[in-house]
C-alpha positions in Angstrom: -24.1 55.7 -68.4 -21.3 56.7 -70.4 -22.5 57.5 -74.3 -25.8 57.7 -75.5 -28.2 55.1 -77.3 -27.9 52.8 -74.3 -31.0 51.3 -72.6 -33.0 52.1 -70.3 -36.4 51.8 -68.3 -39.0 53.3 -65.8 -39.7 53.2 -62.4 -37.0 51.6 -60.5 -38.1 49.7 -57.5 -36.3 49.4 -54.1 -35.9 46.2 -51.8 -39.2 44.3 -51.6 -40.0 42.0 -49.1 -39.6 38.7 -50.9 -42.0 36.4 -48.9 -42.1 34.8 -45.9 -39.4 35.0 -43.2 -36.7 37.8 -42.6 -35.8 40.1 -45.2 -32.1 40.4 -45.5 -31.1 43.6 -48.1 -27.6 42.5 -50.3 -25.8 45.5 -51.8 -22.7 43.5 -51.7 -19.2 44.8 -51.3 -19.4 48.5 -51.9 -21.7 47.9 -55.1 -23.8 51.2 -54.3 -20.1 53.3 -54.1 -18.8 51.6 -57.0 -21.7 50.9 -59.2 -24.2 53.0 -58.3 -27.5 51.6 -58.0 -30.4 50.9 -61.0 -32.5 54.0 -59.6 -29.1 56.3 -60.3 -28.0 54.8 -63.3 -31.6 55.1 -64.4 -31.9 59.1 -63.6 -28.2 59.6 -64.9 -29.2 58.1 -68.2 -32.1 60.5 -68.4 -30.2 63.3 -67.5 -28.0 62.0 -70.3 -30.6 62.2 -72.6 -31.6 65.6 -72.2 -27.9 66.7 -72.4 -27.8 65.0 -75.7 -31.0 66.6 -76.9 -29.8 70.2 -76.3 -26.8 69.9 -78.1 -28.0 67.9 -80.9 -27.2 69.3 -84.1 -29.7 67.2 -86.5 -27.9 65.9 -89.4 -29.1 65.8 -93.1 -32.0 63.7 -93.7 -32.8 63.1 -90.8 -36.3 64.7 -90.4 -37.0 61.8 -93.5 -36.2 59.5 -90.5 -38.3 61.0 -88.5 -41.2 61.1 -90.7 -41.2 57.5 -91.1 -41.1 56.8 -88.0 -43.8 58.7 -86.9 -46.2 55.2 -87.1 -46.6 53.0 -84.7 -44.5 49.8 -86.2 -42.2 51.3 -87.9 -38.8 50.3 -88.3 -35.8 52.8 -90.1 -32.4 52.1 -90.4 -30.0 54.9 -90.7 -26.6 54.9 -92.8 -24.1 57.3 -93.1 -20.1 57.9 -93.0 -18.8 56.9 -89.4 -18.0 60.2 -87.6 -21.7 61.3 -88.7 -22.9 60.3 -85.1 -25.6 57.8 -86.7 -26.0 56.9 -82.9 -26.4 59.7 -81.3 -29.0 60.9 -84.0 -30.8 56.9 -83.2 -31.5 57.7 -80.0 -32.6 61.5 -81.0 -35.1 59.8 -83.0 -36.8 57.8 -79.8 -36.3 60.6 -77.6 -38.0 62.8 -79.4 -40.8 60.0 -80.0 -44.3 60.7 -78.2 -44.1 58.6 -74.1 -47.0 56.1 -75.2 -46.3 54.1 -71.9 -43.6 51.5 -73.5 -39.9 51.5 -72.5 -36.7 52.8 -74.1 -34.9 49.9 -74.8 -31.8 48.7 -76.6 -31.8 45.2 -78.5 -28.9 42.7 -78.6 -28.2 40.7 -81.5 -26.8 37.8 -79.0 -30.0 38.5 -76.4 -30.2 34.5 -75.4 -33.7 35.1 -74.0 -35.9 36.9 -77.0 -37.4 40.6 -76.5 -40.5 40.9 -75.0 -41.8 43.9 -77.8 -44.8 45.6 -76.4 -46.5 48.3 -77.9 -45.3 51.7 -77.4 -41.9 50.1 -77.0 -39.5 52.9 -78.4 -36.3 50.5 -79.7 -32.4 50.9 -80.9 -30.7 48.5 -82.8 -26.9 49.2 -83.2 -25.6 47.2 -85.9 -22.6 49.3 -86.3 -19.6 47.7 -85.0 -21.2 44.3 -86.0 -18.2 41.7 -86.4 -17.9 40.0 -89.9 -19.1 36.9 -88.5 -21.8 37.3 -86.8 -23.4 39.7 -89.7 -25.6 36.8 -90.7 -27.4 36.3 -87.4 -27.9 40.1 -86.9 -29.5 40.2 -89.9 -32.0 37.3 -88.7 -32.6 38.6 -85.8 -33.2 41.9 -87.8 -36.1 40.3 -89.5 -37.6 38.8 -86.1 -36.9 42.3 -84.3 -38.7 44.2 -87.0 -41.6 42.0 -87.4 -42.2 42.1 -83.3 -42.0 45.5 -83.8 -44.8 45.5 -86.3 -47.2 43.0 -85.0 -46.7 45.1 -81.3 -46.9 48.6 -82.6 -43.8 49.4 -81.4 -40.6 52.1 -83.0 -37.3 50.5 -83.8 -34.3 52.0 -85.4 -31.2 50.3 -86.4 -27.8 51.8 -86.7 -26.2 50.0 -90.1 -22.4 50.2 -91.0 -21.6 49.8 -94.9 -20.7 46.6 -95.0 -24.0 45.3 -93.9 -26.1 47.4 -95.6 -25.4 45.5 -99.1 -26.4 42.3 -97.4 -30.2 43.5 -96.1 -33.5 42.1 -98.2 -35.3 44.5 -100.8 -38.2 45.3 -98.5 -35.6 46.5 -95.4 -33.8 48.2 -98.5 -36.1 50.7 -98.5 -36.9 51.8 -95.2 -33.0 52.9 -95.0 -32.0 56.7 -94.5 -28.6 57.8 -95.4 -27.8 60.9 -92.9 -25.5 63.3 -93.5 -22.6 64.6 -91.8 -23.9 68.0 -89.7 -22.0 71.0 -89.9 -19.1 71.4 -87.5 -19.1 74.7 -86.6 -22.7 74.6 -86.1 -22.0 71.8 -83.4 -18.8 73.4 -81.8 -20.2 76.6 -81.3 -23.9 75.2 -79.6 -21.6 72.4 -77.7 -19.3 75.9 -76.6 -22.3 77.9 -75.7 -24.3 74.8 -73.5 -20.6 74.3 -71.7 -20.7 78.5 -71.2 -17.3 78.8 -72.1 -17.0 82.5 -73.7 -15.6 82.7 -76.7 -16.0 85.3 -79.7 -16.8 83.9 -83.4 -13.4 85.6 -84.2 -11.8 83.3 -81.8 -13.1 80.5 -83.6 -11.2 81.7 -86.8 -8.0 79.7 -86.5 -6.6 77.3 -89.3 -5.7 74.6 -86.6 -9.4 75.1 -85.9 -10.7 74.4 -88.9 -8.5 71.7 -90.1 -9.4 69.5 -87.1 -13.2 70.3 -88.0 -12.8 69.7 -91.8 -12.7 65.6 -90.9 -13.1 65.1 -87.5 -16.2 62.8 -85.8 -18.7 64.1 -84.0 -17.7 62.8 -80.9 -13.9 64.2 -81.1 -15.6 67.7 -81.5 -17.4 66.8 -78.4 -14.0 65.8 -76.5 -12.3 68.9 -77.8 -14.9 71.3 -76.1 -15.1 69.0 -72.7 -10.8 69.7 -73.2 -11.3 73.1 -73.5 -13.5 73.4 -70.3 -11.0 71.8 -68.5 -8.3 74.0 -69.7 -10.5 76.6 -68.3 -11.3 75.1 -65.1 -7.7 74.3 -64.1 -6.3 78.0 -64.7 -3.0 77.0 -65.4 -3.4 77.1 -69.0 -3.9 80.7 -69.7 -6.8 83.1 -68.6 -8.9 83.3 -72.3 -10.2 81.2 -75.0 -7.6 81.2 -77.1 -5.1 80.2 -74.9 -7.5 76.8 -73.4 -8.2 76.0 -77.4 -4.4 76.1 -78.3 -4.0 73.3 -75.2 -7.2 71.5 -76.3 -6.2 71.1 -80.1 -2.6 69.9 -78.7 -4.0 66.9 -76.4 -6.6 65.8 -79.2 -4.5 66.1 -82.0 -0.9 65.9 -80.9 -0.8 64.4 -77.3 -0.5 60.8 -79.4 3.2 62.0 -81.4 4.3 63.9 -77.9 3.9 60.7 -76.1 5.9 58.3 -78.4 8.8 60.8 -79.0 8.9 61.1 -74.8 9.1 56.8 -74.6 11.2 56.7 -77.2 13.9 58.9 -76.2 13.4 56.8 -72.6 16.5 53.6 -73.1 16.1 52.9 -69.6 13.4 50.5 -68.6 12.5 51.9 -65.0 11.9 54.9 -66.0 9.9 54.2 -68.7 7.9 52.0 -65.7 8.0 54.8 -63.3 5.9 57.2 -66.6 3.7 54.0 -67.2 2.9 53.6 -63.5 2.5 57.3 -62.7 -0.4 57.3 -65.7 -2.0 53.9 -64.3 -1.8 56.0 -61.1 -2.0 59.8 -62.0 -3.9 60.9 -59.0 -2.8 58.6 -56.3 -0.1 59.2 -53.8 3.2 59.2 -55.5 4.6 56.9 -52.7 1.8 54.2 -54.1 3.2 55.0 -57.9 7.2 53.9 -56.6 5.9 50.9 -55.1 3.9 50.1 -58.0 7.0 51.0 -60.5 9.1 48.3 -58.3 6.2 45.9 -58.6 6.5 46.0 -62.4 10.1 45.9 -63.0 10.3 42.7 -60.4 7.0 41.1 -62.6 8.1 41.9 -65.9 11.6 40.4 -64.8 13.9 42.9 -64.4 15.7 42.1 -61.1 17.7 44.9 -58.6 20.3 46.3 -60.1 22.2 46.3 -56.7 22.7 50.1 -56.6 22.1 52.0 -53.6 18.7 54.2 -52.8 21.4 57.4 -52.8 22.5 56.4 -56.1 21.3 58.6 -58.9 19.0 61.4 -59.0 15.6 61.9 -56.4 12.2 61.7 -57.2 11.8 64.7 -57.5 14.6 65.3 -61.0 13.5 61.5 -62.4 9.8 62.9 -62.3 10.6 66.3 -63.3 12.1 65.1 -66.2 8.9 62.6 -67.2 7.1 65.9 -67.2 5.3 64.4 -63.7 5.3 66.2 -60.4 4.6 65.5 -57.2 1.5 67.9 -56.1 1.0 69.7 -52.7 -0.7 66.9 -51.7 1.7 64.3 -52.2 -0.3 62.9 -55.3 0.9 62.1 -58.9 0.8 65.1 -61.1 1.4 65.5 -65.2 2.3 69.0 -66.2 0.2 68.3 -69.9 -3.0 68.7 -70.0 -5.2 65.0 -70.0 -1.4 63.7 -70.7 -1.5 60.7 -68.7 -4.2 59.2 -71.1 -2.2 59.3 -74.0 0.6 57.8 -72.0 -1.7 54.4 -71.1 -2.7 54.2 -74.7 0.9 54.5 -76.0 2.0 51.7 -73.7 -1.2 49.5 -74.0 -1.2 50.3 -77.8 2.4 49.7 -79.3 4.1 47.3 -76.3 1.5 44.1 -77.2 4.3 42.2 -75.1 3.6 44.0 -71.9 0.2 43.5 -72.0 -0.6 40.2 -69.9 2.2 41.5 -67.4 0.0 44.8 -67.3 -2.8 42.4 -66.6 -1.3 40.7 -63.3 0.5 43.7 -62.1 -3.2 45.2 -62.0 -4.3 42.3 -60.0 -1.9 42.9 -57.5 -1.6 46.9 -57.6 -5.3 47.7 -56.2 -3.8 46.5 -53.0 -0.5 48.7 -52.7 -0.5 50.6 -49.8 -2.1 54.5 -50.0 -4.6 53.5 -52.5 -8.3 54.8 -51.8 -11.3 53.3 -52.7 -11.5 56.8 -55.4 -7.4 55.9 -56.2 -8.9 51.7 -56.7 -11.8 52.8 -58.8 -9.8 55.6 -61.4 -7.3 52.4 -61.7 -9.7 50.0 -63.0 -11.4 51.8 -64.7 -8.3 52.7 -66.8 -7.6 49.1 -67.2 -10.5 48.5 -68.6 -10.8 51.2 -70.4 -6.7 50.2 -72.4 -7.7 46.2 -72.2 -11.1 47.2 -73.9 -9.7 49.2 -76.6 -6.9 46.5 -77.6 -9.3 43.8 -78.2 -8.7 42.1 -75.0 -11.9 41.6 -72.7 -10.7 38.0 -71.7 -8.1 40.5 -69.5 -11.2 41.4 -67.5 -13.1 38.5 -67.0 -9.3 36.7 -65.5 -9.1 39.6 -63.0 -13.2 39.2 -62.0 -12.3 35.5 -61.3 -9.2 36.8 -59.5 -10.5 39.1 -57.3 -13.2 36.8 -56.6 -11.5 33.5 -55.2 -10.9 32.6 -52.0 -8.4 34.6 -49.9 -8.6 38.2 -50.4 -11.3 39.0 -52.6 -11.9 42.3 -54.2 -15.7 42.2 -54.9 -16.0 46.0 -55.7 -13.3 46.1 -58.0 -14.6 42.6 -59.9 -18.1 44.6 -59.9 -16.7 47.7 -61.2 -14.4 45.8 -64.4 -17.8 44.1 -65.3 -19.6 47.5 -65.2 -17.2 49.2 -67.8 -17.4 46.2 -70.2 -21.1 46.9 -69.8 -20.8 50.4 -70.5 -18.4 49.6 -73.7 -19.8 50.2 -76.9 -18.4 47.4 -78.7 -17.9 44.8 -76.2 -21.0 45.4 -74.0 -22.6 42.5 -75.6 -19.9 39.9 -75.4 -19.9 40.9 -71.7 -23.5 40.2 -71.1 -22.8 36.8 -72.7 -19.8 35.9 -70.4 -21.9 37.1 -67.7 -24.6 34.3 -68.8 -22.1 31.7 -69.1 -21.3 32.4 -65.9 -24.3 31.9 -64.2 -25.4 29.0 -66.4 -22.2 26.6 -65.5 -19.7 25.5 -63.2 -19.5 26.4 -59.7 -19.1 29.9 -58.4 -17.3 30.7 -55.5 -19.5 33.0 -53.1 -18.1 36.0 -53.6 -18.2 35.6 -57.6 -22.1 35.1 -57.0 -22.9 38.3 -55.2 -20.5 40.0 -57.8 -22.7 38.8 -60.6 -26.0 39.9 -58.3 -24.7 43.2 -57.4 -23.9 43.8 -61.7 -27.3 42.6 -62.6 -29.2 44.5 -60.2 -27.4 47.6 -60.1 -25.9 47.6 -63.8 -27.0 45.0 -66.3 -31.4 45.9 -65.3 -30.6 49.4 -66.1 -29.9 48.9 -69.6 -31.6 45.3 -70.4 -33.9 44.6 -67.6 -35.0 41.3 -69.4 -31.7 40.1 -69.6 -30.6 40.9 -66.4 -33.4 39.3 -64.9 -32.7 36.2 -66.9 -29.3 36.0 -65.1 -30.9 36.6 -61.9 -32.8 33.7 -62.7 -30.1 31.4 -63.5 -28.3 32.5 -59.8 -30.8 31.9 -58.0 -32.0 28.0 -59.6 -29.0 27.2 -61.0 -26.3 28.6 -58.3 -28.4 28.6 -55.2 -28.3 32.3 -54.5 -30.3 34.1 -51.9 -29.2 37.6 -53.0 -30.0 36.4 -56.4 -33.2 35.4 -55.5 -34.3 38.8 -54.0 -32.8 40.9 -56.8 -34.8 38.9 -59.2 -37.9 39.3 -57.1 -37.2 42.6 -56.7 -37.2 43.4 -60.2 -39.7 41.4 -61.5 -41.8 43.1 -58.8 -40.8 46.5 -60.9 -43.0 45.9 -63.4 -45.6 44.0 -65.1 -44.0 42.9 -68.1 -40.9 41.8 -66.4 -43.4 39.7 -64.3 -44.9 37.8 -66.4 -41.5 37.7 -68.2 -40.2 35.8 -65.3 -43.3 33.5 -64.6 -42.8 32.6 -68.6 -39.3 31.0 -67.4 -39.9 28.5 -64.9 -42.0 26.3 -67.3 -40.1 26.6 -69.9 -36.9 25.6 -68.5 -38.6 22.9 -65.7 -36.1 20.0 -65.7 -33.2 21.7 -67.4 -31.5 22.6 -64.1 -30.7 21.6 -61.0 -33.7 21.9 -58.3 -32.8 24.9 -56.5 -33.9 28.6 -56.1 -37.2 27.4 -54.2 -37.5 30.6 -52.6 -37.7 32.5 -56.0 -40.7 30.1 -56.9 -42.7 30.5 -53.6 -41.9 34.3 -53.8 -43.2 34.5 -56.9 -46.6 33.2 -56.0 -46.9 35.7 -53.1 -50.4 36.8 -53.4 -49.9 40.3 -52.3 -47.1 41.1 -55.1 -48.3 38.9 -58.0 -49.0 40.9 -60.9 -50.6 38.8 -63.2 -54.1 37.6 -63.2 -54.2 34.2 -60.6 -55.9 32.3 -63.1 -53.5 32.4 -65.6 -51.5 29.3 -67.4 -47.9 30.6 -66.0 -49.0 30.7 -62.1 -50.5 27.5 -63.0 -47.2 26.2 -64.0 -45.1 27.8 -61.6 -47.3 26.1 -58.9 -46.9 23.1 -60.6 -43.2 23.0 -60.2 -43.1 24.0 -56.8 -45.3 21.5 -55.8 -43.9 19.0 -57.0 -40.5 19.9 -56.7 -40.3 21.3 -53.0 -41.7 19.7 -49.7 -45.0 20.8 -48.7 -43.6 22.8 -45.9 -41.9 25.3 -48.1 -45.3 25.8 -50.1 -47.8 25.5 -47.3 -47.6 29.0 -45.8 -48.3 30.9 -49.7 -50.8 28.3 -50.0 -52.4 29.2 -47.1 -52.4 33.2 -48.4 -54.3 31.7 -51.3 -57.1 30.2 -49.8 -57.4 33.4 -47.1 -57.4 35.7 -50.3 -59.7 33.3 -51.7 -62.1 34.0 -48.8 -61.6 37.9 -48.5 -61.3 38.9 -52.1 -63.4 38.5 -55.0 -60.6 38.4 -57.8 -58.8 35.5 -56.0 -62.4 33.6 -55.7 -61.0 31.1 -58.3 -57.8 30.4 -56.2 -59.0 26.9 -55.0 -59.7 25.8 -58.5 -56.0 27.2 -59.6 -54.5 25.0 -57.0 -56.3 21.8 -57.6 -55.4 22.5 -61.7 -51.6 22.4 -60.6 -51.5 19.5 -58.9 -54.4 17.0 -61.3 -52.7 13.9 -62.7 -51.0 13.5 -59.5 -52.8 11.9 -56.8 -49.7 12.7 -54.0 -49.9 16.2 -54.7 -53.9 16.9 -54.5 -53.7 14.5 -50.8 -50.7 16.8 -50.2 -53.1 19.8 -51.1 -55.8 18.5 -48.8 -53.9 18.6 -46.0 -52.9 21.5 -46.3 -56.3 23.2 -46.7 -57.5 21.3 -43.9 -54.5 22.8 -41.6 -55.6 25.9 -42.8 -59.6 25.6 -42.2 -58.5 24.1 -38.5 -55.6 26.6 -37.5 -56.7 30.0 -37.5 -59.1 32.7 -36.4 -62.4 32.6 -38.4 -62.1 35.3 -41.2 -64.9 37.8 -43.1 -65.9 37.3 -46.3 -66.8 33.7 -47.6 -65.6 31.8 -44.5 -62.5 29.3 -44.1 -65.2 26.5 -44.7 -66.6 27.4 -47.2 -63.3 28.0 -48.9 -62.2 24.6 -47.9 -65.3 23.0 -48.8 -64.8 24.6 -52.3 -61.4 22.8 -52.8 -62.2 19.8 -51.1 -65.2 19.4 -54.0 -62.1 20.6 -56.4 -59.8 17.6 -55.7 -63.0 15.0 -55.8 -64.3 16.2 -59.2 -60.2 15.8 -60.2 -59.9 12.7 -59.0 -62.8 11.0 -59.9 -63.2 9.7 -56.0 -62.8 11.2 -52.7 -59.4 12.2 -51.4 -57.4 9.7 -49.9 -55.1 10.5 -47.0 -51.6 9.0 -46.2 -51.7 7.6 -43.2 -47.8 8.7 -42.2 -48.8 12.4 -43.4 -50.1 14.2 -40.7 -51.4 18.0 -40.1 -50.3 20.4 -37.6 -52.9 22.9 -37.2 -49.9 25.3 -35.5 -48.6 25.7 -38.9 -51.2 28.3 -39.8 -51.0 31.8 -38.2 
C-alpha cells in the first residue's frame, strides 16, 4: 500500500482445503518476502488509513461533501486545483463513513467484470488522471456506477480533474463539490508534530519555508517532512531543526538542478555509468555497482578501451568525486541526502535514448554477483518506479515475460514489477488489464502462471478482490492452473459476495473456453464450504457444467457429500431434487446420476438422520418424474460400491 484511496476489504482468509485429495499450499517463489501476503497488505492499508486520518487537514468545503454524503446512495464528486489532495480528502470522506457491514472498495473505469455494489458498500472513483480518450467511457460507466450505487444503498465518491468536469450531465452537475486548497502551515506543522520532530514556530519562520509552501502540493509538503525525519535520523546532517529543514528544502527543491549540473560537467561516458549504476544500486555492495557499470558500457556499446586496471585513478577518487563513497560496510554510499533518486530520474528523464538499454541491463543486473534478495527488491523497485514515471509500463511487462521463461527464471522479481504497477496511481489500471490479457490468451509458461497466482492472491485481491478473482478464474479454466485453482477457492471462500460472485461466472462463460479447471468446479460445490443457499439457480448451473463436462469419476465423490448432507441435514433436504434439475434434458447424465446414487446407498456405513434409502429412493423418484419413465441403465456402465467411503 503505497498512497491512499486504494482498495481494500475484510477478513482475509488463509489456505482452505479445496476438496477432495491432498492439499498442496502455493506461495510461489518468495511471493510472501516480496509481496507480502493479502492479510498484510490488508492490515498495512488500514494502518494507512489511520495515518492518513490523523494528519488530515480537511480542506475547504469539504464538510458540504460530507453532508451529502451522509445518505445511503449518495454519490459526490469532488473538484479542485491538483495539489489540493482531492484524493486524499476521497478517501477521508469513506473513512470517516459509519462501518454498515459493506466493503471499502475502489472502482475501475476498465473493470472487465462489472462491480458487484452492495449496500453499505463505501466506494472511490478516481477520475483524475483519466486519459483524453478514454474520458467518454468513464463517464458511462460513471452513470452505471452511480445508479448501482443508488438502487444498493451504497456511498460513492469520484475524484474529477477539470477537463472532465465540463463533459458530466446536468443532474451529476450538481452533486459536484469544489474543495479548496488547505492551509499549509496548518498541515506542516500537524504532519511535524505526528512525526515528533521538535521544532519551534520560530523555526518555521524562513523565506525558503514559505515560498516552497506558497504553491506546493499537498503531497510535496508530506515528502518534505518524511525528508526532514530522515535528516534527523541519520545525524549527519546537523543536530537541530534548522539544520535537517535546510537539507530537506535542498533535496525537494534543488536536488533536480544539482543533479544535471553534476552529469553535465561528466564528458566521460563511464563515469557518468559508474553515477547511474551506483543510484540503480545505492545500497548494494559497491563491487556489484563496478560489475554492473561494465555491464552497461559493454550493452550500450561502448567497448574496452584497452587501458590497464592501474591506469587512472582508484575507486575510491572516481567515487569520491561523484560525491559517492564506499561505506564501512562495503556498500554504495551518496554523501546528499535522498541524492541517488534524483540521479535515476535525471538519467531516466532527459537520456530517452538510454532507456530500452536501461531496460535489458535490468534484466541481466538482478543476477550480478553480491546482490541480496533486499539489494534485488530496492532494484526493481526503482525500475519500476523511473519506467512508470516516463510513460513506459510495456518496460515491465517485457522483463515479467523475461524473468519468467524457461532457463533461469526470476519469479519473485516478475511478481514484485507487477506489484508496483499495481501500486501506481496512474498505471494501476492498465496493469490489471495486461494482467487479464494475460490469463485470457496464449500459452503461459509455468513459471508466468504461478507469477500471475502469487500477484492475484497476494496483491491484486487486496485492492479489487472481484477482479482478482476473475483472473483467478481464467488460470485456472483457461490455463489449467492448480495454484490458480486453490487461490480462487480460497478467496471466494473469504466471503459471501465473492462466492456467489464466482458461481455467477461459470454459466455465464460455459462454452467460451477451453474445458479445464475441473477441480475449481467440483471445489466449488463442496458442501461443507458452499455459501450460498443449495437450491439456488447458480449451483444449479455450476453442476450442470460439471456434469456434463467432466467424467463421472471427478464428480462422484461431492456428489456423494450431497446426498449424505441430504440425509443428515435439514437445509440440504432438497439436494436430490438440485441434482436431478442439473442434469433434466439429458437422459446420459440422470443414468449417470443413478448410478451414482446407487454406489452411494450400497457403499457405505448406514447413517442417522433420514437414511441412505430413503435419500436414494427420493432421487431415484426425482429422475422418473424427469424423465417421464423409469431410469435406464447402460449396460457398459457399471458401479463400484468401493468408490464410496
Amino acid at each position: 500500500m503505497s498512497g491512499p484511496g486504494h482498495t481494500w476489504v475484510t477478513d482475509p482468509g488463509g489456505p482452505v482445503h479445496a476438496g477432495s485429495g491432498d492439499q498442496h499450499i502455493h506461495y510461489g517463489y518468495g511471493a510472501g518476502e516480496f509481496l507480502g501476503s493479502r492479510a498484510e497488505r490488508l492490515r498495512i492499508a488500514e494502518d494507512h488509513r489511520h495515518w492518513l486520518s490523523r494528519r488530515f487537514v480537511p480542506p475547504g468545503n469539504l464538510g458540504r461533501a460530507a453532508e451529502r454524503l451522509a445518505k445511503p446512495g449518495a454519490t459526490v464528486l469532488l473538484t479542485g486545483p491538483a495539489g489540493t489532495g482531492r484524493r486524499a480528502a476521497g478517501t477521508f470522506l469513506l473513512h470517516g463513513l459509519p462501518d454498515e457491514g459493506g466493503q471499502l472498495e475502489e472502482l475501475s473505469v476498465k473493470d472487465d467484470d462489472g462491480a458487484a455494489i452492495s449496500a453499505g458498500d463505501r466506494l472511490l472513483l478516481d477520475l483524475s488522471a483519466i486519459a483524453d480518450q478514454d474520458q467518454e467511457q468513464a463517464l458511462r460507466k460513471l452513470g452505471v456506477y452511480r445508479s448501482a450505487t443508488e438502487q444498493a444503498g451504497a456511498r460513492l465518491v469520484v475524484i474529477l480533474s477539470d477537463p472532465i468536469e465540463p463533459m458530466l450531465p446536468s443532474e451529476l452537475q450538481q452533486q459536484v463539490v469544489r474543495i479548496e486548497r488547505p492551509r499549509p502551515d496548518i498541515v506542516l506543522r500537524r504532519y511535524l508534530r505526528l512525526d515528533e520532530i521538535p521544532f519551534t514556530p520560530e523555526d518555521l519562520k524562513r523565506p525558503d519555508l514559505d515560498l516552497l509552501l506558497e504553491t506546493a502540493p499537498m503531497r510535496e509538503i508530506a515528502r518534505l517532512v518524511r525528508t526532514i525525519g530522515q535528516a534527523r535520523e541519520s545525524r549527519k546532517h546537523g543536530s537541530g531543526f534548522e539544520d535537517w529543514c535546510t537539507t530537506a528544502l535542498h533535496v525537494v527543491t534543488d536536488w533536480g538542478d544539482t543533479t544535471a549540473r553534476q552529469v553535465d560537467s561528466l564528458e566521460d561516458g563511464s563515469r557518468r555509468a559508474l553515477l547511474l549504476v551506483g543510484a540503480m544500486l545505492d545500497g548494494a555492495p559497491v563491487d556489484a555497482a563496478v560489475a554492473g557499470t561494465g555491464d552497461l558500457l559493454r550493452l550500450l556499446g561502448r567497448d574496452s578501451d584497452g587501458s590497464s586496471a592501474l591506469d587512472g585513478p582508484d575507486l575510491r577518487v572516481q567515487l569520491g568525486e561523484l560525491e559517492m563513497a564506499r561505506d564501512p560496510d562495503g556498500r554504495v554510499e551518496f554523501k546528499r541526502l535522498a541524492y541517488s533518486s534524483a540521479v535515476r530520474s535525471h538519467f531516466w528523464t532527459y537520456f530517452p535514448g538510454l532507456r530500452d538499454g536501461l531496460r535489458d541491463w535490468t534484466g541481466d543486473a538482478v543476477r550480478l554477483p553480491g546482490l541480496g534478495r533486499p539489494e534485488r527488491r530496492d532494484l526493481v523497485a526503482r525500475f519500476a518506479e523511473q519506467a512508470l514515471a516516463v510513460g513506459r509500463p510495456d518496460d515491465l511487462y517485457a522483463l515479467v515475460e523475461r524473468w519468467t521463461a524457461a532457463g533461469r527464471p526470476m519469479p519473485g522479481e516478475a511478481a514484485l514489477l507487477l506489484a508496483q504497477g499495481l501500486d501506481h496511481e496512474k498505471h494501476a489500471a492498465g496493469v490489471r488489464e495486461r494482467i487479464y490479457t494475460w490469463t485470457t490468451t496464449g500459452n503461459l509458461t509455468s513459471h508466468l502462471k504461478d507469477v500471475l497466482t502469487d500477484v492475484c492472491r497476494h496483491v491484486l485481491a487486496a485492492t479489487h478482490p472481484s477482479m482478482a478473482l476473475t483472473r483467478l478464474y481464467h488460470l485456472s479454466s483457461r490455463q489449467g492452473s492448480a495454484a490458480a485453482t486453490e487461490a480462487a477457492l480460497e478467496l471466494a471462500r473469504s466471503d459471501r459476495r465473492l462466492f456467489r460472485h464466482l458461481f455467477e461466472r461459470v454459466p455465464a462463460r460455459a462454452g467460451q473456453e477451453p474445458r479445464r479447471g475441473e477441480d475449481l468446479l467440483i471445489g466449488l460445490l463442496d458442501p461443507h464450504r458452499l455459501l450460498i443457499e443449495p437450491t439456488s439457480e447458480e449451483v444449479e448451473s455450476v453442476w450442470r457444467s460439471v456434469m456434463s463436462g467432466t467424467e463421472r469419476a471427478r464428480w462422484s465423490r461431492v456428489a456423494y457429500e450431497w446426498l449424505t448432507a441430504a440425509a443428515t441435514e435439514r437445509r440440504w433436504e432438497a439436494a436430490p431434487d438440485v441434482l436431478v434439475r442439473a442434469a433434466r434434458h439429458r437422459n446420459d447424465l440422470l443414468t449417470r446420476l443413478y448410478l451414482v446414487a446407487l454406489a452411494w446407498e450400497r457403499g457405505g456405513p448406514e447413517i442417522p438422520g433420514a437414511g441412505r434409502r430413503a435419500v436414494a429412493e427420493r432421487l431415484r423418484q426425482a429422475i422418473d418424474r424427469a424423465q417421464g419413465t423409469g431410469p435406464r441403465r447402460h449396460d457398459n456402465e457399471t458401479t463400484n460400491p468401493s468408490e464410496v467411503s
